[in-house]
C-alpha positions as CSV (number, residue, x, y, z in Angstrom):
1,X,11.7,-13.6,13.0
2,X,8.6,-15.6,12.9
3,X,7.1,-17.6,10.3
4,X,3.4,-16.5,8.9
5,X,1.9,-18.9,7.2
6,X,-1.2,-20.9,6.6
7,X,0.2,-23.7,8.9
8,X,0.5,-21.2,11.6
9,X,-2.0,-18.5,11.5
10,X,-1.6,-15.4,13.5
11,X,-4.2,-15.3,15.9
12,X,-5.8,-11.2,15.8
13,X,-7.5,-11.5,19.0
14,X,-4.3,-11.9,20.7
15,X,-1.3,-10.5,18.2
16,X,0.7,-7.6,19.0
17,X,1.3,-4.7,16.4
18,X,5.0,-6.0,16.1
19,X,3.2,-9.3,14.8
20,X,0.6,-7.5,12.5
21,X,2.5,-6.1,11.0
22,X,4.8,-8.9,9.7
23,X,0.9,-9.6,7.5
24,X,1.2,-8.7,3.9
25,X,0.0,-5.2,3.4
26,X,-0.7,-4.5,6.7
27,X,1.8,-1.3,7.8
28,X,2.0,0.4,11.5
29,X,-1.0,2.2,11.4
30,X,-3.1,-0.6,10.2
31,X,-2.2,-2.6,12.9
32,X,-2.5,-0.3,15.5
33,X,-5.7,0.1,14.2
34,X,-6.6,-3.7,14.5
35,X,-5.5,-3.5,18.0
36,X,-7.3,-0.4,18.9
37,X,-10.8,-2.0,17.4
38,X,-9.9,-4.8,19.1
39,X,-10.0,-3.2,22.8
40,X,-12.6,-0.9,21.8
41,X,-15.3,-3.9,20.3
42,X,-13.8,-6.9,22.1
43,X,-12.7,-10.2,20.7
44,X,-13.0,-10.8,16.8
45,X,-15.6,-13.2,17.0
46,X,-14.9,-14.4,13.1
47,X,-11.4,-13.6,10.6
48,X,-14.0,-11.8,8.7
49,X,-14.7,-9.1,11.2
50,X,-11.4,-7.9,10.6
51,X,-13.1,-5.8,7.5
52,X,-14.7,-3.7,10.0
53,X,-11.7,-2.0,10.6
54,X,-10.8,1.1,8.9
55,X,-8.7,0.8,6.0
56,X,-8.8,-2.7,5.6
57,X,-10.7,-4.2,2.5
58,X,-11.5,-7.1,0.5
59,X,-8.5,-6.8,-1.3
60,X,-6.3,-6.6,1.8
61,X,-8.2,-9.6,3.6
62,X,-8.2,-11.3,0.7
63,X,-4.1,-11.3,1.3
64,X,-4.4,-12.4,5.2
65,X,-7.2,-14.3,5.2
66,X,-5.3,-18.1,4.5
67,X,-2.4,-16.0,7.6
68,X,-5.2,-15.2,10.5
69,X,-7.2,-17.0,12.7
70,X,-9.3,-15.9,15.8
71,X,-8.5,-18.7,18.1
């Protein structure tokens, strides 16, 4: 199983729902969600643009924000 942390950031442009999901708060759905923005928008040009997905809010990026990057 692999390690999230803020050492070693999960990078959304490239992470699979299997890895999303290991993100605090972040269920199935969520992160098919994140992937599905993510091939129908592109690249995430910034950690922050992960609030344009549905169902994901300050508080919830406030929970990832120090575990993602967009490397």
């Amino acid at each position: 199983e692999p390690e999230i942390s803020a050492q070693t950031p999960i990078n959304i442009n490239t992470a699979t729902v299997e890895q999303l999901v290991l993100l605090p708060g972040i269920g199935p759905v969520l992160a098919q969600r994140i992937v599905d923005y993510r091939q129908a928008h592109g690249s995430f040009q910034r950690a922050g643009d992960i609030l344009e997905v549905e169902g994901i809010g300050p508080t919830s990026y406030e929970r990832i924000r120090q575990l993602i990057s967009v490397q």
